[in-house]
N, C-alpha and C positions, 0 to 999 in steps of 0.2 A: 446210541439211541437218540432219536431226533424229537428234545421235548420242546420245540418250537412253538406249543400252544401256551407253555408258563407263558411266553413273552406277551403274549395277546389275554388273554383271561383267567391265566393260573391255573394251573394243577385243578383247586378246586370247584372249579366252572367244568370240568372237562369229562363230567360223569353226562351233563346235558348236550355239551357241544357232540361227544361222539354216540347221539342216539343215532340210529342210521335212520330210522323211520323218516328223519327228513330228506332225505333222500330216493325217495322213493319217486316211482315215475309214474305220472298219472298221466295214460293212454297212449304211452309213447310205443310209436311202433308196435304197440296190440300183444301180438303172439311174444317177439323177444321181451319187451318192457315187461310183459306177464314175469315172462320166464328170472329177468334181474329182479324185480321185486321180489320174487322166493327165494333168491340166492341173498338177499339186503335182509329179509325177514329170517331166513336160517340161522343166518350169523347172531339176528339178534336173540335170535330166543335159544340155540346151542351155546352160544360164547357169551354175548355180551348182561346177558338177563343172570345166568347162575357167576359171572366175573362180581357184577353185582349185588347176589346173594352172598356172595364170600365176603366183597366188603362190609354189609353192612353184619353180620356176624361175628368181621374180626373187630368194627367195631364198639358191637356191643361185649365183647370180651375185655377191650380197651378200656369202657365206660367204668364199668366198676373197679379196677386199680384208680382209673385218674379221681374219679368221686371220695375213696377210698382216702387218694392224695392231694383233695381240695386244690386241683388243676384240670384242667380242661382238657380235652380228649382228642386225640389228633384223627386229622380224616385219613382216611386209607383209599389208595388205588390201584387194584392190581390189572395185572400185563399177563399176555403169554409172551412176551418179546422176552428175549434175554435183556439184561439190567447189568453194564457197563460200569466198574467202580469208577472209571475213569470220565464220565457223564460230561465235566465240564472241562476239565483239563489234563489233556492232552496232546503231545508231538510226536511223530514220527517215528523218537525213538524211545518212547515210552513202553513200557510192558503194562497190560492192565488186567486185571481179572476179571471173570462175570460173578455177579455175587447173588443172591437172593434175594435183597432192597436196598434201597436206599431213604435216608430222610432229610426232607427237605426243611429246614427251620424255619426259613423265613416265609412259608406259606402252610409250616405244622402239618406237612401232608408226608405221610407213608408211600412210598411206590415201591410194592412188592408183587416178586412172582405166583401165580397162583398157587402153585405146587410146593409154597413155604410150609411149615411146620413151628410147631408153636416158639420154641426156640429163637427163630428166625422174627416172628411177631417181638415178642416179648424184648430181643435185643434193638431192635428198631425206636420201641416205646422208651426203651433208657436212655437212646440219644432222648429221643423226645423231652424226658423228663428233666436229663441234665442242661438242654439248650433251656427252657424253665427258670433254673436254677439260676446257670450262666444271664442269662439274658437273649433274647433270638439274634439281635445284631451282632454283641460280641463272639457267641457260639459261634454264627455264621461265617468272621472274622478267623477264628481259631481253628475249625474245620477248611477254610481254604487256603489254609496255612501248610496246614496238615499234609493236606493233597497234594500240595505244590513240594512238600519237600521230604516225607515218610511215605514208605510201604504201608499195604494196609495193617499188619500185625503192631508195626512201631506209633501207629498215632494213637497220642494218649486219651482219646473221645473214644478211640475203639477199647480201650485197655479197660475205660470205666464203666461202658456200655456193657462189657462182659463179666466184670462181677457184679453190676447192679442186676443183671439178668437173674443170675443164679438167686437175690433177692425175691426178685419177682416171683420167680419158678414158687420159693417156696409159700409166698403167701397168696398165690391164685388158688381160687375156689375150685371148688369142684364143677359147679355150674359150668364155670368158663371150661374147664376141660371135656365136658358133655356139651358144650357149644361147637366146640372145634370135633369133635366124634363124630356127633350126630348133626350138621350141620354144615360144617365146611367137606369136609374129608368127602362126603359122597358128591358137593357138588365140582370138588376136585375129579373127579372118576368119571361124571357126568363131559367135563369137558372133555378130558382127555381122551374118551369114548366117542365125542364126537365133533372134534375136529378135524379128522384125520378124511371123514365123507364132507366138509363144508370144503375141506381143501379140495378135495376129489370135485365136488359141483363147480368151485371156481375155477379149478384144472380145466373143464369140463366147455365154460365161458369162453377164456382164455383164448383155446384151441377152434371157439366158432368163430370169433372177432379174425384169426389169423387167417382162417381158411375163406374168408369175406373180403378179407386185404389183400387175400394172393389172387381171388376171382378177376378182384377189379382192377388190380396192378397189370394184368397180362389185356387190357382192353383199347 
């Protein structure tokens, strides 16, 4: 996964940077320009408007453990991309798996897949908690240690992640579990329901732009 925008403005800049609306095309070419700015506006209000409902839901789920634990609430960004354990290091003959999230400590941001489940939330938050604990530099330090020299089951960030989870599990509200019911879970459905026609519209692009290139190539 190419998260080549941390280097430029962070993770948490990145809910503004990928609005598409700027992108939009005022009067270009009329009839096609019409036509991409519904294909820029689809995307925003099928994918990117309810990707954004989910986050700010999972983080008001977040809010009340971290207030709970007189620490501060990490920001969350989810992806339909698959999510790389292997994100920053890796060779050639590495094995890597795709996992659900990952957490970044030293910009306290969550990137997780849409189609997470509370489980997946709530083990992310205990890195969270434990880089907290740790400290974000040293965590930071410990985790790319980790990476570099344990599977994912042997590093000990993960081992603690997993039973502070079950922690978690037991003192979440009920609220938060009608947050994620009534809240995330439909606009999980919401997407998955219609992604599959914004692919289809941009299929649809794709196949004009090519059949334009083949008109003029034979000229």
């Amino acid at each position: 996964m190419d998260l080549n925008i941390r280097d430029n403005d962070g993770i948490n800049n990145a809910r503004e940077l990928l609005s598409p609306t700027q992108y939009l095309l005022p009067g270009f070419m009329s009839g096609s320009g019409d036509f991409v700015n519904r294909v820029i506006m689809e995307i925003e209000n099928s994918i990117l408007k309810p990707l954004e409902d989910i986050e700010n839901s999972s983080e008001g789920i977040l809010e009340g453990l971290a207030e709970n634990m007189n620490i501060e609430k990490p920001r969350i960004m989810t992806t339909i991309n698959p999510i790389n354990e292997c994100l920053e290091y890796i060779d050639k003959d590495q094995q890597c798996q795709l996992i659900m999230g990952k957490y970044f400590a030293d910009e306290s941001v969550i990137l997780i897949n849409y189609k997470f489940d509370m489980n997946t939330l709530l083990h992310l938050f205990a890195h969270h908690v434990h880089a907290i604990e740790m400290g974000r530099t040293k965590y930071v330090r410990v985790r790319k240690l980790e990476e570099l020299r344990l599977p994912w089951q042997l590093r000990p960030t993960e081992i603690m992640a997993m039973h502070r989870t079950a922690h978690l599990v037991r003192i979440l509200s009920p609220r938060a579990w009608r947050i994620y019911n009534e809240e995330i879970k439909p606009r999980i459905r919401d997407i998955e329901e219609k992604i599959s026609n914004v692919r289809l519209t941009v299929s649809y692009l794709e196949k004009q732009v090519e059949h334009t290139f083949n008109e003029k190539r034979h000229i």
